[in-house]
C-alpha atoms as a printed R data frame, in Angstrom:
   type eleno elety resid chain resno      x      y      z
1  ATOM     1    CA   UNK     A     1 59.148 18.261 26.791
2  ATOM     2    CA   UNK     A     2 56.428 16.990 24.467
3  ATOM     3    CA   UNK     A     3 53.896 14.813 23.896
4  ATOM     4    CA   UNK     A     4 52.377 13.031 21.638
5  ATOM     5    CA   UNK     A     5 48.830 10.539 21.963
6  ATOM     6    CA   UNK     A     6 47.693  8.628 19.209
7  ATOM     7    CA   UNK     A     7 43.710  7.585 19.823
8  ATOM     8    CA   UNK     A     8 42.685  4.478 18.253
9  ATOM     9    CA   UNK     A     9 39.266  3.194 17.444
10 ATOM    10    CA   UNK     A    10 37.602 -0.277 15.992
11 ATOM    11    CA   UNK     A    11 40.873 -2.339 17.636
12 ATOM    12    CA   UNK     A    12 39.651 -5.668 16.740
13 ATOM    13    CA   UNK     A    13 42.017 -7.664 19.008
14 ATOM    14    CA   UNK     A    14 43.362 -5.473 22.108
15 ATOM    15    CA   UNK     A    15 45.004 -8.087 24.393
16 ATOM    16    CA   UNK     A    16 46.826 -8.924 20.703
17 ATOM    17    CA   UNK     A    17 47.651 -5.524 19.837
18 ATOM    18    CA   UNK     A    18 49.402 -4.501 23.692
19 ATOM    19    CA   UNK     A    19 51.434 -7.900 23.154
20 ATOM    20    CA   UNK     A    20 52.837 -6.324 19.644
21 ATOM    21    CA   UNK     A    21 53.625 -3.004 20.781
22 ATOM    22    CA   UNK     A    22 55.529 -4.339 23.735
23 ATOM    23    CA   UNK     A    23 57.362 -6.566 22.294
24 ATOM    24    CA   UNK     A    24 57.928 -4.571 19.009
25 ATOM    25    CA   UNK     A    25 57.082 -1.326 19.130
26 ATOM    26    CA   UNK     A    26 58.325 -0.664 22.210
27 ATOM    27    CA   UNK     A    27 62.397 -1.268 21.812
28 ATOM    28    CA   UNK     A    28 62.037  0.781 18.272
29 ATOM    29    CA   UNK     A    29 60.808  4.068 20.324
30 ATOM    30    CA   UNK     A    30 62.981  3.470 23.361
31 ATOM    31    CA   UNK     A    31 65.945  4.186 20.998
32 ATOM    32    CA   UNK     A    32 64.598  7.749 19.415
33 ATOM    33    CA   UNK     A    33 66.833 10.309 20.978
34 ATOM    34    CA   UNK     A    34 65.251 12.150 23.878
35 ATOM    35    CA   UNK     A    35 62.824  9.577 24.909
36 ATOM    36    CA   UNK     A    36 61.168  9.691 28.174
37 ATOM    37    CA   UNK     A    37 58.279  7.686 28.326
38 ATOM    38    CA   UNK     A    38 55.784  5.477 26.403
39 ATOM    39    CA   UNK     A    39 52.459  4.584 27.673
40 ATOM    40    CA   UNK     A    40 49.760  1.845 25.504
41 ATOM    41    CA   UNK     A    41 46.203  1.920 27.032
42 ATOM    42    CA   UNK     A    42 43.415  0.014 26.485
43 ATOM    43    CA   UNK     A    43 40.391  2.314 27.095
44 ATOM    44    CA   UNK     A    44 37.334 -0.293 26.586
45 ATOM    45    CA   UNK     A    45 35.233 -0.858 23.437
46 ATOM    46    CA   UNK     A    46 38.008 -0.992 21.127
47 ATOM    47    CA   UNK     A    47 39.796  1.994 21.412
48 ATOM    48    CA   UNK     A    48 43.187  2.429 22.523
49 ATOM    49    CA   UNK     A    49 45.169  5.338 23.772
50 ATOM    50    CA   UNK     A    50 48.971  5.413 23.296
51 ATOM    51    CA   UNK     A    51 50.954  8.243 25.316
52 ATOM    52    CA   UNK     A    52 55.274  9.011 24.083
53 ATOM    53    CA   UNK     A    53 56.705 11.579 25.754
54 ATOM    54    CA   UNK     A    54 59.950 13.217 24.822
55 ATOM    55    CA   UNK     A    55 62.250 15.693 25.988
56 ATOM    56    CA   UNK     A    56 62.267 17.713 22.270
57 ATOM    57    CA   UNK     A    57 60.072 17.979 19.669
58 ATOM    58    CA   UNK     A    58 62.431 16.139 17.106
59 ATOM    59    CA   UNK     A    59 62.520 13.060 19.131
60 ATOM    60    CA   UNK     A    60 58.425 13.715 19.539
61 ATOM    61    CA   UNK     A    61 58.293 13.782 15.498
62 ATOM    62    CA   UNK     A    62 60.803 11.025 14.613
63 ATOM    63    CA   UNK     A    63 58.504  8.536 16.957
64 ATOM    64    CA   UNK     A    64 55.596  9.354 15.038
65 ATOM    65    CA   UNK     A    65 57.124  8.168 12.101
66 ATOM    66    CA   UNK     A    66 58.353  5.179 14.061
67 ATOM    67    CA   UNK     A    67 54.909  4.424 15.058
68 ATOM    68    CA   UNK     A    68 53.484  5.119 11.451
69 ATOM    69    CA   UNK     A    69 55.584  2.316 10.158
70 ATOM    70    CA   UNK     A    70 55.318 -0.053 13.090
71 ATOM    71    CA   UNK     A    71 51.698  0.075 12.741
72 ATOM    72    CA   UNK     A    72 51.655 -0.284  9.145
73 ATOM    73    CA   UNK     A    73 53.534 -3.197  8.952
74 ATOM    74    CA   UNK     A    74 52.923 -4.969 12.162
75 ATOM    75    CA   UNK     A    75 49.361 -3.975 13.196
76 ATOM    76    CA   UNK     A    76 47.539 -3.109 10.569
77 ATOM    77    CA   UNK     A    77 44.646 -6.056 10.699
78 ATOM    78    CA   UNK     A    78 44.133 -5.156 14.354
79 ATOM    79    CA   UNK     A    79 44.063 -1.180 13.906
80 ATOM    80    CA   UNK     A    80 41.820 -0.657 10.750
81 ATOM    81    CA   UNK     A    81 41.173  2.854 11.211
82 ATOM    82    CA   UNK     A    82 44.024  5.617 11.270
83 ATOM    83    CA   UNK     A    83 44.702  7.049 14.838
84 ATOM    84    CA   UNK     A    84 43.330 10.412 15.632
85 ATOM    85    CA   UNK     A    85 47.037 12.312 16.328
86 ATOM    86    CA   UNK     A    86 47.503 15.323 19.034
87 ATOM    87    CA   UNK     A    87 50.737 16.549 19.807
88 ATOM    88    CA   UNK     A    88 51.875 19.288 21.474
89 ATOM    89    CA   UNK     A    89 54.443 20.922 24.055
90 ATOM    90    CA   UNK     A    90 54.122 20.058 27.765
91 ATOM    91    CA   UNK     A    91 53.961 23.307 29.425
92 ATOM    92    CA   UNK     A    92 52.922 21.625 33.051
93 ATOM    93    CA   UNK     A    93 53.763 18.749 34.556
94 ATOM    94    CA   UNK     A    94 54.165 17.202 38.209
């Protein structure tokens, strides 16, 4: 499994930006192969916390790229600072 969380700061409309990804971004990553779960957060003071999880790291790197475009074209005036990106391998989970 991996993961991959994408931290976002200076989100100038939250309640604006959730409705977006779950009605757009959210089909476009249910479809990358090996996709187990996507999670958007809203953390307070304009950051926001997005979660993907997926059972390889291909399907980890394609939604990346999925995101990278979704954002770019779809939420840019509400996310005006690139997210801070950590991915990695699960190696525990319950």
């Amino acid at each position: 499994m991996h993961a991959v969380f994408r931290r976002y700061e200076g989100v100038t409309d939250p309640a604006e930006a959730g409705r977006r990804v779950n009605e757009g971004f959210l089909p476009l990553i249910q479809q990358v192969p090996g996709f187990v779960a996507y999670y958007w957060v809203d953390a307070g003071g304009g950051v926001m916390v997005s979660t993907s999880i997926f059972r390889d790291q291909a399907g980890a790197e394609e939604s990346t790229q999925r995101a990278g475009g979704f954002v770019r074209d779809r939420l840019a005036e509400l996310l005006p600072n690139p997210p801070q990106v950590t991915a990695g391998e699960v190696v525990a989970q319950a």
